[in-house]
Backbone bond lengths (Angstrom), bond angles and torsions (degrees), N, CA, C in turn:
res aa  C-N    CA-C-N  psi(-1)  N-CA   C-N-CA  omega(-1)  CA-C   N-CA-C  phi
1 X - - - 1.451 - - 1.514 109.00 -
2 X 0.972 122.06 146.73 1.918 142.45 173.62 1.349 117.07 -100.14
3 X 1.107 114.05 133.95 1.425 119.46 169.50 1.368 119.00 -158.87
4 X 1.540 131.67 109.21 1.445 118.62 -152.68 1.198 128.95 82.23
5 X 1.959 126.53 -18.84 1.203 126.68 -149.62 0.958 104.92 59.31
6 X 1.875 117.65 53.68 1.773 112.36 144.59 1.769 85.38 -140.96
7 X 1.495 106.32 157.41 1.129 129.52 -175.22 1.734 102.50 -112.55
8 X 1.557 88.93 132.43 1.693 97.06 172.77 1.221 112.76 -142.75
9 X 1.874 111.75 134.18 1.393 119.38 -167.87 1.323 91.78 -81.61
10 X 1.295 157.96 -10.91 1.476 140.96 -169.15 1.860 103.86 -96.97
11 X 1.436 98.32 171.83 1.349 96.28 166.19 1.721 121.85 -86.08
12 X 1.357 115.91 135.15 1.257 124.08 -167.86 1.704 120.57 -109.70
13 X 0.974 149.52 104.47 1.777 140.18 -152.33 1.504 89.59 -67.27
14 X 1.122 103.29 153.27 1.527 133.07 158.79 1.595 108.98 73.91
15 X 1.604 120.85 -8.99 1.734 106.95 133.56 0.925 110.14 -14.65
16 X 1.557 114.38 146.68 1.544 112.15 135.28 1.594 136.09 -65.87
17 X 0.976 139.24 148.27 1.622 129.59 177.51 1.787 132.18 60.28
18 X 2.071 92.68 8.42 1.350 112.01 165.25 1.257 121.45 -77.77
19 X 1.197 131.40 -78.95 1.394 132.80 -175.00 1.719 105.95 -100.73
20 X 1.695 93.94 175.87 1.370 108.74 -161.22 1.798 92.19 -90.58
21 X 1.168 113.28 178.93 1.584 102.57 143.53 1.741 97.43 96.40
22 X 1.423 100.42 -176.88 1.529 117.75 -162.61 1.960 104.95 -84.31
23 X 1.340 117.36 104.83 1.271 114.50 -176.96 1.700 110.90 -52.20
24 X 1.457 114.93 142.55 1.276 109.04 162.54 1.303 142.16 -43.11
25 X 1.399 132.82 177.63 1.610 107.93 -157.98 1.370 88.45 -167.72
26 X 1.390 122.35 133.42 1.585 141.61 -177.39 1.205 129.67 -163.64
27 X 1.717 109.36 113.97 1.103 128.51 -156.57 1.841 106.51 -114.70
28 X 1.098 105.69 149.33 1.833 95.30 -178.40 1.264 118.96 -133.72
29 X 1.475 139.97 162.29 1.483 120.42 163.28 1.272 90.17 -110.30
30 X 1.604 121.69 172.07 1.613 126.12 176.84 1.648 96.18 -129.53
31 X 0.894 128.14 143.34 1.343 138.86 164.61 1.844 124.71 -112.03
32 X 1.495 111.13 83.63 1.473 116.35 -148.83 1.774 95.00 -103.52
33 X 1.326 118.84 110.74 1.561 105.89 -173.33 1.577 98.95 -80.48
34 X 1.157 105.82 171.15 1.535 117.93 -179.82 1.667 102.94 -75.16
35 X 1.506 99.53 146.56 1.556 114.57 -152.35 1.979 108.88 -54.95
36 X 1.594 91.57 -23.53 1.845 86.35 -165.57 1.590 107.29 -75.53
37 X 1.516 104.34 -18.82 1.737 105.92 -170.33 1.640 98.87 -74.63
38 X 1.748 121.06 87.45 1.201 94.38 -173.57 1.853 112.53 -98.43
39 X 1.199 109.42 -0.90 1.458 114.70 146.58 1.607 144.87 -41.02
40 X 1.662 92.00 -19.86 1.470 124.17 -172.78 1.356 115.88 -76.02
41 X 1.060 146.06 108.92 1.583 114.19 -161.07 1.716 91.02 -102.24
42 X 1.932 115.22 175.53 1.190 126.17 -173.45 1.422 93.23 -90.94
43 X 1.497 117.91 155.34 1.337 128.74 -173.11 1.941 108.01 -157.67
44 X 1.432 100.60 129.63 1.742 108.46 -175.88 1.256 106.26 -119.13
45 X 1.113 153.48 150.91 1.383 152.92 79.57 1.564 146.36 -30.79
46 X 1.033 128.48 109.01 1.595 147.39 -146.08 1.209 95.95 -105.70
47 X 1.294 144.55 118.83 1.678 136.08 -171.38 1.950 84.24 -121.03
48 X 0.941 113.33 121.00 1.730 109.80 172.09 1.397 108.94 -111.65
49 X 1.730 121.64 139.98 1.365 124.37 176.03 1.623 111.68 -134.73
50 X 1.254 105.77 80.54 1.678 110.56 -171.05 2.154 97.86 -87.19
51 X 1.097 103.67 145.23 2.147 105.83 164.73 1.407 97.45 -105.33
52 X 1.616 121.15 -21.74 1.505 101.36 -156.34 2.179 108.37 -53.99
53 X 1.150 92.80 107.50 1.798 69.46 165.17 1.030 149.15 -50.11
54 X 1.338 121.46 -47.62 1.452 128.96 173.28 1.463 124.25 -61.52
55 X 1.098 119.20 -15.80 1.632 132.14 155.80 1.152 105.55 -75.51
56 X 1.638 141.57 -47.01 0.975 130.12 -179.45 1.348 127.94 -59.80
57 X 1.189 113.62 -32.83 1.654 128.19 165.08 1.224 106.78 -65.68
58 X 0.943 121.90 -53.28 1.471 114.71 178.94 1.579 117.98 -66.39
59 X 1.282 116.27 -26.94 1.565 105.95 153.17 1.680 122.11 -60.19
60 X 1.756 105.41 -44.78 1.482 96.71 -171.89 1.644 97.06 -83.74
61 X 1.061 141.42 8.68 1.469 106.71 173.37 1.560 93.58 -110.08
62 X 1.174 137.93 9.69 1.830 132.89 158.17 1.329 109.48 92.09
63 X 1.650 103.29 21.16 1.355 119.09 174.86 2.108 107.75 -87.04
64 X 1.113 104.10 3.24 1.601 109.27 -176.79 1.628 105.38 -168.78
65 X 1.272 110.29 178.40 1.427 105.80 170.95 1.825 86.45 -177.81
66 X 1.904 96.64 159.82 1.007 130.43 164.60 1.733 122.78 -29.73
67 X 1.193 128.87 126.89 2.007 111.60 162.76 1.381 97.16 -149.19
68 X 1.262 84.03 157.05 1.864 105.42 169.84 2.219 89.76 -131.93
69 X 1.509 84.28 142.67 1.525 91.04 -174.18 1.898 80.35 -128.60
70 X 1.150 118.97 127.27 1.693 160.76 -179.14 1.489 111.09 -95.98
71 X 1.006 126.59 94.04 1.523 127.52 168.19 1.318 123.58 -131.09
72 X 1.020 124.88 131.91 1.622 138.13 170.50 1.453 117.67 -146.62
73 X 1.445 89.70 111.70 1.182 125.66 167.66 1.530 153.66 -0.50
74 X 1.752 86.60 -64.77 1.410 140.82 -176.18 1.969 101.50 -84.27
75 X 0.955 116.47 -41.19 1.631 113.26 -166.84 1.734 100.15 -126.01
76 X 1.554 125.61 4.17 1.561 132.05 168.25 1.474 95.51 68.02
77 X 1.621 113.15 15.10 1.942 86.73 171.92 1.629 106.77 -94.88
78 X 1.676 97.76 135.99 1.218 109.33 165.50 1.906 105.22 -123.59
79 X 1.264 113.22 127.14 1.388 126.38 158.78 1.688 131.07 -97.76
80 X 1.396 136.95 175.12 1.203 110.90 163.29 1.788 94.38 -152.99
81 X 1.324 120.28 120.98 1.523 107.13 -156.96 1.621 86.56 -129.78
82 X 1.305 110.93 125.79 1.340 135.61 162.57 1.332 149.90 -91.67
83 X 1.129 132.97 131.18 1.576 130.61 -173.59 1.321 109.18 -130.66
84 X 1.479 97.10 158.82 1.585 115.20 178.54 1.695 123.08 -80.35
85 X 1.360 81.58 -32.75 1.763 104.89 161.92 1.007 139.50 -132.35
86 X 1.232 120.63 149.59 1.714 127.36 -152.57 1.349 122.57 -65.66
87 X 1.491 100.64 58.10 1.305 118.85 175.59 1.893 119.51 -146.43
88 X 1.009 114.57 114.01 1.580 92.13 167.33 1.351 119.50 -146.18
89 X 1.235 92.16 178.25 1.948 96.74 -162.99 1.319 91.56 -116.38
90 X 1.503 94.14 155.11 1.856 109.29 173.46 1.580 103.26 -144.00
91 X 1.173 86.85 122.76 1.785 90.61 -172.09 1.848 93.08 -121.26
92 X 1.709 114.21 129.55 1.435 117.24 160.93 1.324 134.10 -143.09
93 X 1.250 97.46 126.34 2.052 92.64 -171.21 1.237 106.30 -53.53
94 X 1.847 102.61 173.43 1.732 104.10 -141.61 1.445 58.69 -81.85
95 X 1.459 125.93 -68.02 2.145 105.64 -158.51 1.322 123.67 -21.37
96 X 1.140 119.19 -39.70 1.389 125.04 -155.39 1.677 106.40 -43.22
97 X 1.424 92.63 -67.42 1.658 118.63 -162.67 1.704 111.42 -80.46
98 X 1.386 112.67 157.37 1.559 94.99 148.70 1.511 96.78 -173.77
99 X 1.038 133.60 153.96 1.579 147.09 -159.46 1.464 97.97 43.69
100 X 1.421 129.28 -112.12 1.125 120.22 -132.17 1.821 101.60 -120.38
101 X 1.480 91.40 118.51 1.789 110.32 -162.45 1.705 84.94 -103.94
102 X 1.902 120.13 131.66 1.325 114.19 146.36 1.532 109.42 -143.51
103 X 1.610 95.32 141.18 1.461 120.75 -170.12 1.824 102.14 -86.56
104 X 1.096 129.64 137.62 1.411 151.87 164.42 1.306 114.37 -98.41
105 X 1.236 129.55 115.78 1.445 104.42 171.73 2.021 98.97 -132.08
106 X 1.294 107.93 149.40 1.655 127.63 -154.46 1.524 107.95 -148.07
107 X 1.338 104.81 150.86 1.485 119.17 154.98 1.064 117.39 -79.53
108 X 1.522 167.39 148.16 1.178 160.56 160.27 1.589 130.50 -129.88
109 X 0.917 109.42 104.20 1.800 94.93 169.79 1.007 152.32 -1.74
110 X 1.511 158.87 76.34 1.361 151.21 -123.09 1.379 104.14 -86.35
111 X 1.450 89.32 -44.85 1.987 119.12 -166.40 1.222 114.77 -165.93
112 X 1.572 104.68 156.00 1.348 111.44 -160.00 1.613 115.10 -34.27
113 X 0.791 123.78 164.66 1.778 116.22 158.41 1.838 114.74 -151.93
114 X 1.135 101.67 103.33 1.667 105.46 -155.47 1.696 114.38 -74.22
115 X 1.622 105.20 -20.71 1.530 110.43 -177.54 1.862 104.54 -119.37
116 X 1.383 130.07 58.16 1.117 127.37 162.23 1.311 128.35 -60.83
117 X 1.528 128.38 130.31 1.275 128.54 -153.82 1.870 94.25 -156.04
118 X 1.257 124.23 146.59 1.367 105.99 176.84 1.626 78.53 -135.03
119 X 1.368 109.51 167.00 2.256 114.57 173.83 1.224 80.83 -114.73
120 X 1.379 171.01 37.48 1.223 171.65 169.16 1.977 103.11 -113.71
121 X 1.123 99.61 -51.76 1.715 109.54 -175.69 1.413 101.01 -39.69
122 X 1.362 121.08 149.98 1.556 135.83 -178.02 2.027 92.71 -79.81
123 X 1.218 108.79 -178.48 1.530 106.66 -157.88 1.684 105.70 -98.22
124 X 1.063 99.82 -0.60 1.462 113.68 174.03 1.724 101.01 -61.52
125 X 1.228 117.00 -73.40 1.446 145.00 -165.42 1.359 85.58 -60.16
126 X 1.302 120.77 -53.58 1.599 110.02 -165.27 1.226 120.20 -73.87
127 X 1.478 130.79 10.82 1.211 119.55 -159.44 1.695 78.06 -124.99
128 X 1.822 125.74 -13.16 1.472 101.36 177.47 1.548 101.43 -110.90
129 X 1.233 111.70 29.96 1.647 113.98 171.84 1.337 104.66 -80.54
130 X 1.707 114.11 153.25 1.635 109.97 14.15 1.583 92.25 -102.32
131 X 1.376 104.96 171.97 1.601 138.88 169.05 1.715 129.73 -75.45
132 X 1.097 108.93 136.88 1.408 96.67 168.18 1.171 111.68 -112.47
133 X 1.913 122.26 134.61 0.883 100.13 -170.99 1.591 109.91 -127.44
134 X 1.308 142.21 141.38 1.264 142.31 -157.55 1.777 104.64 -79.77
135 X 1.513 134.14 162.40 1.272 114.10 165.26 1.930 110.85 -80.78
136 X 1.558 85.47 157.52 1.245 103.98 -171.22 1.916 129.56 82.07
137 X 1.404 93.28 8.93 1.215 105.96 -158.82 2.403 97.81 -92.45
138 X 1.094 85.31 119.98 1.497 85.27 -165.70 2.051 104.18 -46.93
139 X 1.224 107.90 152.57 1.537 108.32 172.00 1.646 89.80 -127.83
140 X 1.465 146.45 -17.12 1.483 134.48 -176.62 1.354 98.97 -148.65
141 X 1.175 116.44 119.80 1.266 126.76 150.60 1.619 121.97 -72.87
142 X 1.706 111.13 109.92 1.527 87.01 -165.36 1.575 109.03 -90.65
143 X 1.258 116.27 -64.15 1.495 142.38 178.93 1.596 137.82 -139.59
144 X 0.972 120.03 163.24 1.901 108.52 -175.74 1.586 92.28 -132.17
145 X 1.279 112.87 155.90 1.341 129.22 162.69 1.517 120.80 -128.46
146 X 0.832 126.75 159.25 1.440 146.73 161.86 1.289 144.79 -105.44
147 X 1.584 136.46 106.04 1.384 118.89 -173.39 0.892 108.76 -151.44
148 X 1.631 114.68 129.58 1.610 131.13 162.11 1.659 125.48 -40.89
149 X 1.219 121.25 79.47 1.592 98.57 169.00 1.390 107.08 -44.06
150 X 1.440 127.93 -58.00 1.289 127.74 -143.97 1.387 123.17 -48.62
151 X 1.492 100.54 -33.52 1.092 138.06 -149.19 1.603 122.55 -87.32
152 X 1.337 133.99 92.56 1.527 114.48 -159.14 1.696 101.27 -120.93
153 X 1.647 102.20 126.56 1.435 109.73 175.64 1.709 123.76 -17.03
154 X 1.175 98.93 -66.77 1.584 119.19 -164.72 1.918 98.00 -63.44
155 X 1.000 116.02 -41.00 1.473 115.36 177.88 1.768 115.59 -69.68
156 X 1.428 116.67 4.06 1.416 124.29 -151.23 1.409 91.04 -85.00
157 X 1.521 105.20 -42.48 1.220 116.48 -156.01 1.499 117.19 -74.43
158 X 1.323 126.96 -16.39 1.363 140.28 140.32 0.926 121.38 -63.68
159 X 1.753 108.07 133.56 1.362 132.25 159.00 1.361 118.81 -25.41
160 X 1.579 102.75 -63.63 1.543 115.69 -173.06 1.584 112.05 -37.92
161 X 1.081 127.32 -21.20 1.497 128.55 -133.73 1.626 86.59 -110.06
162 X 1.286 136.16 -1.92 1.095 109.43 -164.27 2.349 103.36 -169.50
163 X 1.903 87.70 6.73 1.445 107.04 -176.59 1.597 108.39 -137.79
164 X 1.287 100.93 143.23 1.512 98.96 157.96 1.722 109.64 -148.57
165 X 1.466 91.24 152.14 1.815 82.04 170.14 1.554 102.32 -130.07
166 X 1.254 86.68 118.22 1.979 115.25 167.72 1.204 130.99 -88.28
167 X 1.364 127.46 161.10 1.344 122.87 -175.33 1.635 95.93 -102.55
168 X 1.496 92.73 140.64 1.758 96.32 -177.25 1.632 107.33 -72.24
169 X 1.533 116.17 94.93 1.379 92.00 164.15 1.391 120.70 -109.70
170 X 1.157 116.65 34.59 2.143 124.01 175.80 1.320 89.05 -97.20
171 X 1.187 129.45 -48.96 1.810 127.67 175.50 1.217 109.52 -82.46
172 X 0.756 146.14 102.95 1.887 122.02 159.92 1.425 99.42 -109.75
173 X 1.681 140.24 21.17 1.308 130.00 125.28 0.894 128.56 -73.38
174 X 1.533 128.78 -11.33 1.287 155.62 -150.47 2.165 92.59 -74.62
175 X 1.530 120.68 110.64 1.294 103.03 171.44 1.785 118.85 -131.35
176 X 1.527 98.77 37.42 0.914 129.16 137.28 1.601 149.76 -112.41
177 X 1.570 120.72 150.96 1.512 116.04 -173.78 1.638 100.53 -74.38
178 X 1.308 110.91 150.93 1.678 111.24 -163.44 1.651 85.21 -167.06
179 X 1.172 130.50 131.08 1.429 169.85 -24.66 1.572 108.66 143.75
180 X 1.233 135.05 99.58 1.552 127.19 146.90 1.438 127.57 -97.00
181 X 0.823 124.77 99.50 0.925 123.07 152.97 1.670 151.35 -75.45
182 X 0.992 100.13 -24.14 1.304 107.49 161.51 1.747 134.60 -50.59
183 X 1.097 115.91 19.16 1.681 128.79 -152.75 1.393 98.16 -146.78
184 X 1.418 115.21 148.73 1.827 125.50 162.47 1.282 117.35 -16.06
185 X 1.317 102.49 -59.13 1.775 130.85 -179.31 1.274 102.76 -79.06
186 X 1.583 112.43 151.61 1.398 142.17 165.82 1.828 91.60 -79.85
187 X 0.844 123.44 96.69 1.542 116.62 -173.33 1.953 101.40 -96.87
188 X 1.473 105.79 120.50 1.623 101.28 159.18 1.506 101.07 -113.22
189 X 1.339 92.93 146.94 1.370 115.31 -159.95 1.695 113.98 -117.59
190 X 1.243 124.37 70.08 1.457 132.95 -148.74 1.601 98.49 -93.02
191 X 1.536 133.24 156.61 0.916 160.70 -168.06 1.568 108.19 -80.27
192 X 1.299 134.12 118.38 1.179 141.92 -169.91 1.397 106.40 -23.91
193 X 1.612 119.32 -67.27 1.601 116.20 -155.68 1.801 94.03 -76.39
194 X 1.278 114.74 -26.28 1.759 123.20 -176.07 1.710 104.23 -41.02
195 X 1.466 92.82 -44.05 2.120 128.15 -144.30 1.781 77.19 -59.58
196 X 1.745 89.35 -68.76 1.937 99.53 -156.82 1.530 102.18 -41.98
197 X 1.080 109.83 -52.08 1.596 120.20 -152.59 1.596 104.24 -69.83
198 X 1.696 94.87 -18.28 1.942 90.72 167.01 1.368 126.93 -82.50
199 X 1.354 95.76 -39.34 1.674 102.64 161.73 1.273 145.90 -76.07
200 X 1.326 102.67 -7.26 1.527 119.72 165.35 1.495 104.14 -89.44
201 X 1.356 126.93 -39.87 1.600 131.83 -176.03 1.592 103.27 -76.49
202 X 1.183 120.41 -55.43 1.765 125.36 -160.13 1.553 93.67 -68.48
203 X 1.238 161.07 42.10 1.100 155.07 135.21 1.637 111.81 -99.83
204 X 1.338 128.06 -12.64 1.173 118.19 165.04 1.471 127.26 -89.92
205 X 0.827 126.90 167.93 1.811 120.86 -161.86 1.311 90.60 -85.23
206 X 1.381 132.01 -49.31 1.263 126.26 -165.38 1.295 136.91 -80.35
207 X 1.685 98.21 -18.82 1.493 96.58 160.13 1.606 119.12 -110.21
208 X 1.705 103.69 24.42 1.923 110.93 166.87 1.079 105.13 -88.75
209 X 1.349 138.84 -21.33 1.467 148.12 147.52 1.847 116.91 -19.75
210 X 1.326 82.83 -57.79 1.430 112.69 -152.19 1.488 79.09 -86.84
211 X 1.405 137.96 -72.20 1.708 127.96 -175.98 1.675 106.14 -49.43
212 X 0.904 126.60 -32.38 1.702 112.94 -174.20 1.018 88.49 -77.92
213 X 1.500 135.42 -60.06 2.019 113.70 -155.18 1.623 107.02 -89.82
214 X 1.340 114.31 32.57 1.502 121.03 175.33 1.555 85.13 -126.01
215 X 1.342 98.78 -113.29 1.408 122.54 -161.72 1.443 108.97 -27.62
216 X 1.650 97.59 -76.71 1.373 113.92 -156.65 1.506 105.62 -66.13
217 X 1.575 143.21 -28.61 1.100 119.86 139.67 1.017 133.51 -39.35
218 X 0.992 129.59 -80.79 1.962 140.78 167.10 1.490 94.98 -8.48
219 X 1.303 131.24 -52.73 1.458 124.20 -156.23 1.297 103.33 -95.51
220 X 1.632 141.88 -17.96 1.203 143.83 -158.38 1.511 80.85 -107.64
221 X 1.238 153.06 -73.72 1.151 152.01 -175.06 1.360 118.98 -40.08
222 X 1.558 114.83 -48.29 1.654 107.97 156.99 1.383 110.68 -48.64
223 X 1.085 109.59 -74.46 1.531 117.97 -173.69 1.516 116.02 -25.38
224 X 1.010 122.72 -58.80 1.470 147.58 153.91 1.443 125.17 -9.92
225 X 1.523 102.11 -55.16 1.437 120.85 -173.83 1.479 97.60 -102.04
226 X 1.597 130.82 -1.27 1.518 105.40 155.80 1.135 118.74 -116.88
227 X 1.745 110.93 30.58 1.469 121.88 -172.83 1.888 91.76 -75.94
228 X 1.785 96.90 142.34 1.355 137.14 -162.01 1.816 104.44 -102.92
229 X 0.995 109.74 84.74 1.789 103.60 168.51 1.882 115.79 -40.82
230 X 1.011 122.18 -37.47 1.901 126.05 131.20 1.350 104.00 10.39
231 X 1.488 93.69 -70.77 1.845 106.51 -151.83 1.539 108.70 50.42
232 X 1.860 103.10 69.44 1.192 92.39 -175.25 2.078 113.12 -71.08
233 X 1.753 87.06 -38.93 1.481 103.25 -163.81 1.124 107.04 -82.95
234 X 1.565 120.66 -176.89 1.537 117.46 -174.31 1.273 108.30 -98.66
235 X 1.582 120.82 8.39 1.435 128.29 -143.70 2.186 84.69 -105.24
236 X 1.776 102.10 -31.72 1.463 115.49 179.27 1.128 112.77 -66.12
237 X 0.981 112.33 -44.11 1.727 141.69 176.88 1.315 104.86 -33.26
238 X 1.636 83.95 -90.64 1.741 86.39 -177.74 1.733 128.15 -59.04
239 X 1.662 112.05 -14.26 1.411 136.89 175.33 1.482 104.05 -56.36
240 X 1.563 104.17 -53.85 1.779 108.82 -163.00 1.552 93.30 -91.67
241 X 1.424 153.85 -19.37 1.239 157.16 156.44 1.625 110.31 -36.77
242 X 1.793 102.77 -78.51 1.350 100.37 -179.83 1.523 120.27 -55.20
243 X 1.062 128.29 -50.23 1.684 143.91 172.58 1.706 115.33 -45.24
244 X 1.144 115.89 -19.92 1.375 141.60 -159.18 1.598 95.11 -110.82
245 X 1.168 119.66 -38.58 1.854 119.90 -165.14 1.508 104.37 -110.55
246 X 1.311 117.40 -44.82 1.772 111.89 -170.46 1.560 110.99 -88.06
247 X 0.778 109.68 144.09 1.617 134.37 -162.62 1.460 96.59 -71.09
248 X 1.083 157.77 -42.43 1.669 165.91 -109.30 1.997 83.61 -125.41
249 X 1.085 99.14 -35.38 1.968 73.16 -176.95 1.302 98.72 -106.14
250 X 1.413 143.84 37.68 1.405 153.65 159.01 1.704 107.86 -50.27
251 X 1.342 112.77 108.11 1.592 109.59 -170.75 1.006 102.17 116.87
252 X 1.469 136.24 -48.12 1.834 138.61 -151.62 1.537 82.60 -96.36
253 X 1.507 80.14 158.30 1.603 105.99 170.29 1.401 111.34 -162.80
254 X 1.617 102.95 145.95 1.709 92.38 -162.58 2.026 110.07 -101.78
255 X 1.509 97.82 25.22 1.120 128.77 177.37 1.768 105.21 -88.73
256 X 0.856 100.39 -25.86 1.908 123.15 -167.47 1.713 97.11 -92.15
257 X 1.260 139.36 65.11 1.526 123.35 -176.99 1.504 112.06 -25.81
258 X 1.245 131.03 -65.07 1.241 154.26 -143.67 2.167 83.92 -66.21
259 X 1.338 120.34 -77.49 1.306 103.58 168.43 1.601 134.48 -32.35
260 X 1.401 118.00 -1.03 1.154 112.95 -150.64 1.945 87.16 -82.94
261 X 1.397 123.17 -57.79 1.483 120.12 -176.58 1.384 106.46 -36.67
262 X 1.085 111.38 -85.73 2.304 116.47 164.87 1.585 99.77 0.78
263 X 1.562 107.34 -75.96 1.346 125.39 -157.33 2.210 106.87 -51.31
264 X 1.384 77.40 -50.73 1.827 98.83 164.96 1.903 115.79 -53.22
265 X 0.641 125.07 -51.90 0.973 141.06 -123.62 1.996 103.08 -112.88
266 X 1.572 96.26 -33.82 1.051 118.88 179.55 1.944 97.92 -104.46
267 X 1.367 132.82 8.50 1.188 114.48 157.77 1.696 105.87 -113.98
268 X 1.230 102.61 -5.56 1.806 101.53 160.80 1.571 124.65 -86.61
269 X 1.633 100.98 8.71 1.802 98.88 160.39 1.831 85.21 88.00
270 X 1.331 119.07 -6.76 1.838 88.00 -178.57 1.339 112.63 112.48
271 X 1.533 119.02 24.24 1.839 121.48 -151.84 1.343 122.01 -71.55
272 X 1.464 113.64 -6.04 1.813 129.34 159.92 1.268 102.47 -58.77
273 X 1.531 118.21 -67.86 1.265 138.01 -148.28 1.838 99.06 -67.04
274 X 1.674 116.58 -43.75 1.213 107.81 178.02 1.376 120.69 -70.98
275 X 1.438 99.12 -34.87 1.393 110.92 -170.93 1.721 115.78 -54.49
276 X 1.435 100.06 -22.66 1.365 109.19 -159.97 2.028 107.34 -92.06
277 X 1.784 83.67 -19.40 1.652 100.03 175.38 1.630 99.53 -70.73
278 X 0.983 118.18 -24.57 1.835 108.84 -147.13 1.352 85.22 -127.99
279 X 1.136 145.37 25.71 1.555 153.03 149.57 2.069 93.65 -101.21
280 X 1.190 122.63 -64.62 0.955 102.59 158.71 1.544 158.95 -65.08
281 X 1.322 110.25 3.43 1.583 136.26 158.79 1.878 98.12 -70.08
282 X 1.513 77.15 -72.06 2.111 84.53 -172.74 1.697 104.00 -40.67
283 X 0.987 100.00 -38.10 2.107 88.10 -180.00 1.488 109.41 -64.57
284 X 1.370 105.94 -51.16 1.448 111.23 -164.60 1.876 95.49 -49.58
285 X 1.677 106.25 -52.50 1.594 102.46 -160.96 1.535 113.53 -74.79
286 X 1.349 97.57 -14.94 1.656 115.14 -178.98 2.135 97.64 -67.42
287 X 0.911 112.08 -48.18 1.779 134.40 -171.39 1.652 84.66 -53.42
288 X 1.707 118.34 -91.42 1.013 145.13 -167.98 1.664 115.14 -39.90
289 X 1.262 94.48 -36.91 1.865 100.25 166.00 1.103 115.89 -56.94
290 X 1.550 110.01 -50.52 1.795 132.90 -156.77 1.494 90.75 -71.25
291 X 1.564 127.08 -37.30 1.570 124.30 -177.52 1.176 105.47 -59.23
292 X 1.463 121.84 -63.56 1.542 134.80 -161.76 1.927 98.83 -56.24
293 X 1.729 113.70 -44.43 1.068 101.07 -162.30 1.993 105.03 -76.52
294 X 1.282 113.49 -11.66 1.396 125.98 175.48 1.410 111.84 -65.46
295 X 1.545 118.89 -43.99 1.516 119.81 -157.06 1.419 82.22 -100.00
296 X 1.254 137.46 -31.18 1.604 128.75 159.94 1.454 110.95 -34.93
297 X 1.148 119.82 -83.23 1.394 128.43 164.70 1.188 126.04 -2.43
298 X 1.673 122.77 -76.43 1.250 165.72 -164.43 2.301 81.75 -73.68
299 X 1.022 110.21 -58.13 1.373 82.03 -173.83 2.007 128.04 -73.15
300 X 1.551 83.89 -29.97 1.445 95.08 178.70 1.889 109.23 -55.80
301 X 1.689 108.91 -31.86 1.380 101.84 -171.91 1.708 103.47 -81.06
């Protein structure tokens, strides 16, 4: 069996197709303060619910115990914090961490144990029991988690957080909009005279309408369909974060192509539906001008 890229001749809980019985089960709360308190440190709770018995004894007689193993990447901290009971806390200063934090959590060995045997193990294992097992040597694999420091809820919900639009200057024959992806950012990459005419236009309400259900779809929807379960970029990150936490894409999955427009469509707030409000304003004020400039007319003659 594998776990981590390590191989173990004994039986291990929460394999697949190892033991008999009710797989382990771990639930957590996270306690994430808002980004400015940076005095605040991050803090989790690990709720663990194992039946296997024979692990359980071996927790209460101090022959094993509880771990969560803490690694990130980005800043080389690795921790490994343990309990006696099926509970543990992980507390980390905001320095510690940054992009991509993942929690491990395991049964582990206290001390040696020279005759390991589980009545749960499939009959394979049981027929080369018992085991020896070294300390520290995992006996349950429970669950892994994942979490973005970088990454803060409330910022999800902006564009900014996960788009940019640039002026193409590696092409400047280039007279089409063309797409990076490869970077943090969803990068669109528009054509010099394209660029001006966005930044002089995208500050009015009425034609940001008109850039979200053009452009900025077009580019979130590509993006979309070459999103990487990886999560290599930070642009996925924050993609599978928001989609993962807000209630409104409940059902969608960006595993599902066919959800992917919905999925689009529903993180631009609805951009048909506005677009179609503020196409109908512009008539009304477009109408109401044409009056004023009529009865203008009509008085000057």
């Amino acid at each position: 069996m594998r776990a981590n890229d390590l191989n173990f001749p004994f039986p291990v809980l929460g394999m697949p197709g190892v033991m008999q019985g009710e797989p382990p089960k771990v639930s957590y709360t996270s306690y994430i303060p808002d980004k400015n308190l940076i005095q605040v440190p991050y803090r989790w709770v690990f709720d663990i619910d194992i039946k296997n018995q024979c692990i359980l004894d071996l927790i209460q007689s101090g022959k094993a115990q509880y771990m969560c193993e803490v690694t990130c990447s980005a800043t080389l901290m690795r921790k490994c914090i343990f309990s006696s009971i099926p509970k543990i806390e992980v507390v980390l200063g905001r320095r510690e961490v940054n992009k991509r934090v993942e929690f491990s959590l395991y049964v582990v060995a206290k001390e040696h144990i020279a005759d390991y045997d589980n009545d749960a193990a499939n009959e394979d294992y049981r027929e080369l029991a018992p085991f020896d097992i070294d300390v520290g040597t995992p006996l349950a694999v429970l669950s892994s988690y994942r979490w973005d420091a970088d990454l803060c809820y409330e910022d999800l919900t902006s564009l900014r957080s996960i788009l940019q639009v640039l002026k193409n200057t590696s092409d400047p024959a280039q007279e089409y909009v063309t797409l990076n992806l490869e970077h943090d950012y969803i990068q669109i990459l528009l054509p010099a005279q394209q660029y001006d005419a966005f930044m002089e236009k995208s500050q009015t309400d009425a034609f940001g309408e008109v850039i979200k259900s053009s452009l900025i779809l077009y580019a979130l929807q590509a993006a979309l369909y070459q999103f990487s379960p990886e999560l290599t970029h930070r642009w996925e990150r924050a993609v599978d974060t928001y989609i993962k936490q807000d209630s409104k894409f409940e059902g969608l999955s960006l595993e599902n192509k066919g959800d992917i427009p919905l999925i689009a469509a529903k993180m631009l707030g609805n951009p048909f539906k506005r677009l179609g409000a503020t196409l109908s304003k512009l008539t009304v004020l477009s109408l109401e001008s044409a009056e004023a400039q009529g009865s203008e007319d009509e008085e000057n003659e």
